[in-house]
C-alpha positions as a Markdown table, in Angstrom:
| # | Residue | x | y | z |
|---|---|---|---|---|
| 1 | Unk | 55.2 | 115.5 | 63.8 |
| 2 | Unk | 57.8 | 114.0 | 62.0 |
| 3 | Unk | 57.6 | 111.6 | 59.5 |
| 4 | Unk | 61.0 | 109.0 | 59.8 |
| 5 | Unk | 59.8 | 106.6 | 57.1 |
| 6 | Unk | 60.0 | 107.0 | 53.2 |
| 7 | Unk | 56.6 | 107.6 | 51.7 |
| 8 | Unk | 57.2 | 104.2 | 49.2 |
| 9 | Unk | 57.7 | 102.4 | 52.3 |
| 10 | Unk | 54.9 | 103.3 | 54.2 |
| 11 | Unk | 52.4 | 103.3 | 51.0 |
| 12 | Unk | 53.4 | 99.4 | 50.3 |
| 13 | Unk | 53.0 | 98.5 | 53.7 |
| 14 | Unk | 49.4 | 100.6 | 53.9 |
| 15 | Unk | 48.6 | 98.4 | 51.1 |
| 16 | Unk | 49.8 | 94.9 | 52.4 |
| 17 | Unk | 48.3 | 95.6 | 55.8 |
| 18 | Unk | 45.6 | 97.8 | 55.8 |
| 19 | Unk | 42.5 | 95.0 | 55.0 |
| 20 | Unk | 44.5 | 92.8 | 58.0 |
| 21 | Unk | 44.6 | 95.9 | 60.9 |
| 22 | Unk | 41.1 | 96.5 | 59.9 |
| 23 | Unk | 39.6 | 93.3 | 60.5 |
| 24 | Unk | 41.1 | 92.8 | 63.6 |
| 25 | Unk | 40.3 | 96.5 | 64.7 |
| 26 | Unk | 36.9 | 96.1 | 64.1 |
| 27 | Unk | 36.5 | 92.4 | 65.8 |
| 28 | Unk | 37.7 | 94.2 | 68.4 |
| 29 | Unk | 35.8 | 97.4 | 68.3 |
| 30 | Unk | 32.7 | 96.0 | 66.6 |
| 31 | Unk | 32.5 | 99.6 | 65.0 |
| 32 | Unk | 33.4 | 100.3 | 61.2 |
| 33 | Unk | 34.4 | 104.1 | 62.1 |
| 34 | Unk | 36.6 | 103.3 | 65.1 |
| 35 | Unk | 38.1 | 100.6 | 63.1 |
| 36 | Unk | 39.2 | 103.0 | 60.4 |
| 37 | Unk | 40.4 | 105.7 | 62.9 |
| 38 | Unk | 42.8 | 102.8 | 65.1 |
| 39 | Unk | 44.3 | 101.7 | 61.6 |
| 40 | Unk | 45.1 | 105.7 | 60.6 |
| 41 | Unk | 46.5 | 105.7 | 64.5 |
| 42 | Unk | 48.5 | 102.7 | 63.7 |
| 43 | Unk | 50.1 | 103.9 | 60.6 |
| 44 | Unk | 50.7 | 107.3 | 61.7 |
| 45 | Unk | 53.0 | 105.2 | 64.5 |
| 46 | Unk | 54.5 | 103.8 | 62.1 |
| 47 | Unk | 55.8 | 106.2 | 59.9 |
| 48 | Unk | 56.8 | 107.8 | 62.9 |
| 49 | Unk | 58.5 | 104.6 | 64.2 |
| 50 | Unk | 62.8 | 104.9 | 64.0 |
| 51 | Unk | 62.5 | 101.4 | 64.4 |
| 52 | Unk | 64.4 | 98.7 | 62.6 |
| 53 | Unk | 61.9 | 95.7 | 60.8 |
| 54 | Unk | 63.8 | 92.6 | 60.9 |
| 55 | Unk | 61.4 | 91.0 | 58.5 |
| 56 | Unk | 58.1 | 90.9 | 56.7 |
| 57 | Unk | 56.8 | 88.8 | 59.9 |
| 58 | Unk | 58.2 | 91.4 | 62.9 |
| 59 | Unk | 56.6 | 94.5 | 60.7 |
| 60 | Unk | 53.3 | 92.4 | 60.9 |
| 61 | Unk | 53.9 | 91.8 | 64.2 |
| 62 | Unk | 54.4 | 95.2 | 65.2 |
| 63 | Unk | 51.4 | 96.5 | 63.3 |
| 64 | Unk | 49.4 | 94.0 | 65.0 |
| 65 | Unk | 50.3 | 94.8 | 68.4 |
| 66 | Unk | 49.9 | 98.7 | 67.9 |
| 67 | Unk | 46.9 | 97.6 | 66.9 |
| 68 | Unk | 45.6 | 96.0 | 70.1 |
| 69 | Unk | 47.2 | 98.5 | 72.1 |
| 70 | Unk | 45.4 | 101.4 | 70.4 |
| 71 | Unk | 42.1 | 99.4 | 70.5 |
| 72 | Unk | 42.6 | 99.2 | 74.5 |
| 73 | Unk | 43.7 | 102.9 | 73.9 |
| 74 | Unk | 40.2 | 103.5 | 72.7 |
| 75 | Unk | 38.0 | 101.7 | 75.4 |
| 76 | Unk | 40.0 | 103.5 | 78.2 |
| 77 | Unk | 38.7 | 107.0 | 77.0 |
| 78 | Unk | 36.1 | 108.5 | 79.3 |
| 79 | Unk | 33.8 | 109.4 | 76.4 |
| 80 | Unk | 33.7 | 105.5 | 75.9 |
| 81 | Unk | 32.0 | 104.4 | 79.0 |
| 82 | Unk | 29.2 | 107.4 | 78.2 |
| 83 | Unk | 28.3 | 105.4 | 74.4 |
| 84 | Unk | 25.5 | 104.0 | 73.0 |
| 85 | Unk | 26.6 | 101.1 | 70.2 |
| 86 | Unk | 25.0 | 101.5 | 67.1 |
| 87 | Unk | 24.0 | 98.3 | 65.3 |
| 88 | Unk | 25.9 | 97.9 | 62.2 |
| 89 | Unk | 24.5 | 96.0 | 58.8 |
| 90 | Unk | 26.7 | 94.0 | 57.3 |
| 91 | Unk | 26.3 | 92.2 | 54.0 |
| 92 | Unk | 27.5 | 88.5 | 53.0 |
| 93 | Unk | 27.3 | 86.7 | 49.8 |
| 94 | Unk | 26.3 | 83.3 | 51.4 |
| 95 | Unk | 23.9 | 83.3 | 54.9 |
| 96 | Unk | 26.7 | 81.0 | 55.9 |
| 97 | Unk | 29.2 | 83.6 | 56.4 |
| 98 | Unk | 26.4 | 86.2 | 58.3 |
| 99 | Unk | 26.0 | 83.6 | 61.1 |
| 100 | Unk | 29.7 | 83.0 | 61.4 |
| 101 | Unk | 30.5 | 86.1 | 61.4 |
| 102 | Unk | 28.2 | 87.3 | 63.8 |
| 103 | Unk | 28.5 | 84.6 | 65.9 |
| 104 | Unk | 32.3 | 85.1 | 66.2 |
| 105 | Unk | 31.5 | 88.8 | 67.3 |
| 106 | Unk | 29.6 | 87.9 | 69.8 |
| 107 | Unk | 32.1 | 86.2 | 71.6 |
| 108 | Unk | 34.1 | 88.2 | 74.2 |
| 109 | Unk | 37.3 | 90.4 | 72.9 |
| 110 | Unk | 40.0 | 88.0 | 74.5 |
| 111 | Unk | 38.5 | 84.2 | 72.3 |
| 112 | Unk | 37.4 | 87.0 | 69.4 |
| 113 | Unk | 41.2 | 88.7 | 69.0 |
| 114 | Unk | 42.3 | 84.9 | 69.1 |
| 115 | Unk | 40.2 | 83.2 | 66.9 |
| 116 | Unk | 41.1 | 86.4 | 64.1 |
| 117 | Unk | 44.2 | 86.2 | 64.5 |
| 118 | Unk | 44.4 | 82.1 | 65.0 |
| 119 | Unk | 42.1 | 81.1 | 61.8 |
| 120 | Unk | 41.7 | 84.4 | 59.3 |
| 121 | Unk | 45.4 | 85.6 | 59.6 |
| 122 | Unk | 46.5 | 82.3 | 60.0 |
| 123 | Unk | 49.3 | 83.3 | 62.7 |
| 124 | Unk | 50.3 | 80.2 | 65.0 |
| 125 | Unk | 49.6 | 79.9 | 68.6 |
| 126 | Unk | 53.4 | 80.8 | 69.6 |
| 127 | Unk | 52.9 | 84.1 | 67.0 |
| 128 | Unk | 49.8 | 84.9 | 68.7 |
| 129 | Unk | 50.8 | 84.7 | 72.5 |
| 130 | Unk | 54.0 | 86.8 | 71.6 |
| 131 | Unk | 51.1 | 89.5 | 70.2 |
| 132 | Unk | 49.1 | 89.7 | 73.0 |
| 133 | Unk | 51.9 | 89.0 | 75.7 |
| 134 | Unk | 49.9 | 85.4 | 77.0 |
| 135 | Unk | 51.7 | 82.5 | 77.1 |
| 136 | Unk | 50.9 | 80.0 | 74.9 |
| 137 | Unk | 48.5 | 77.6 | 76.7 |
| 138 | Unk | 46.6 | 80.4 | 78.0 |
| 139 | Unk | 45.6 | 81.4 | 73.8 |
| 140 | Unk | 45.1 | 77.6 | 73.3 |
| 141 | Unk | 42.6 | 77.8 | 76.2 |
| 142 | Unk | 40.8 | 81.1 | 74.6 |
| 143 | Unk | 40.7 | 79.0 | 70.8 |
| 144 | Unk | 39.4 | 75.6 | 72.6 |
| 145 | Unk | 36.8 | 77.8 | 74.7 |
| 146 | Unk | 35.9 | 79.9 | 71.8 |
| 147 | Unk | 35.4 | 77.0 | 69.4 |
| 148 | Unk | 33.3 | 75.9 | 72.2 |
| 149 | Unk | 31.1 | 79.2 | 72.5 |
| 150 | Unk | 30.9 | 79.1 | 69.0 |
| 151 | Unk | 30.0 | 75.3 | 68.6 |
| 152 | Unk | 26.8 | 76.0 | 71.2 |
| 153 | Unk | 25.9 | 79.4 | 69.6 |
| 154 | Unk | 25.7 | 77.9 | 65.7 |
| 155 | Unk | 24.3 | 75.0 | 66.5 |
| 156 | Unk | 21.2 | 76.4 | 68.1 |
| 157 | Unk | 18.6 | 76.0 | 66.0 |
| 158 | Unk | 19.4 | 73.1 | 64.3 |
| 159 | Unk | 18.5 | 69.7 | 64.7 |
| 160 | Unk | 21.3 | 66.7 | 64.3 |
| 161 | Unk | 21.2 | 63.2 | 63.1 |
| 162 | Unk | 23.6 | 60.8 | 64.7 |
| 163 | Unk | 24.3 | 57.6 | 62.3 |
């Protein structure tokens, strides 16, 4: 194994990143430990990486896509289709943020990966379809049918008054 990047490098980008690749690991993998084993895949790539970053923006980018692709990695593995999900606990200051969250997971990987990576790392729609190699109407369909799921799944429950 051989390490191409300086270690100041890849510690400052560990630190910029790390919060961002585990979020989106885990909406995708729903599992903290699995999260937290992609993102130590993903970093390992890229210290290994002889690529050139252009920018801030294409090192993101890049991070984010090894990212999905070791996430799809993951569910490929024979061990995977043999699993039993654990439920995990999560806690939230406000009760507010345990329904969204929850409700967000329970939406299928293709709207969930979009709706992360559309409103909590505020990447555009173009951004995003370059990511996940979908052209762009195809992730304004997932948001619009996400926002949709999610619309029917929060509001059950309540009860609302029309002025």
């Amino acid at each position: 194994m051989e390490l191409i990047r300086p270690k100041t490098e890849t510690l400052a980008v560990i630190e910029q990143y790390s919060d961002t690749l585990y979020k989106i690991a885990l909406s995708y993998t729903r599992c903290p430990a699995t999260a937290e084993d992609i993102i130590q895949e993903t970093f390992l790539k890229y210290m290994q990486s002889p690529l050139k970053f252009e920018n801030e923006e294409h090192t993101k980018a890049w991070l984010i896509r090894v990212v999905i692709n070791e996430c799809k990695k993951f569910y490929r593995l024979f061990w995977n289709s043999r699993r039993i999900p654990l439920e995990d606990v999560y806690s939230f200051e406000l009760p507010e943020h345990h329904e969204v969250f929850y409700s967000v997971m329970n939406l299928p990987k293709k709207y969930r990966i979009a709706i992360h990576l559309y409103y909590y790392e505020e990447l555009s729609v173009k951004e995003i379809s370059k990511i996940l190699n979908q052209k762009e109407n195809t992730v304004l369909s997932w948001l619009h049918r996400a926002r949709k799921l999610l619309k029917e799944d929060m509001e059950v429950g309540y009860e609302y008054k029309r002025i």
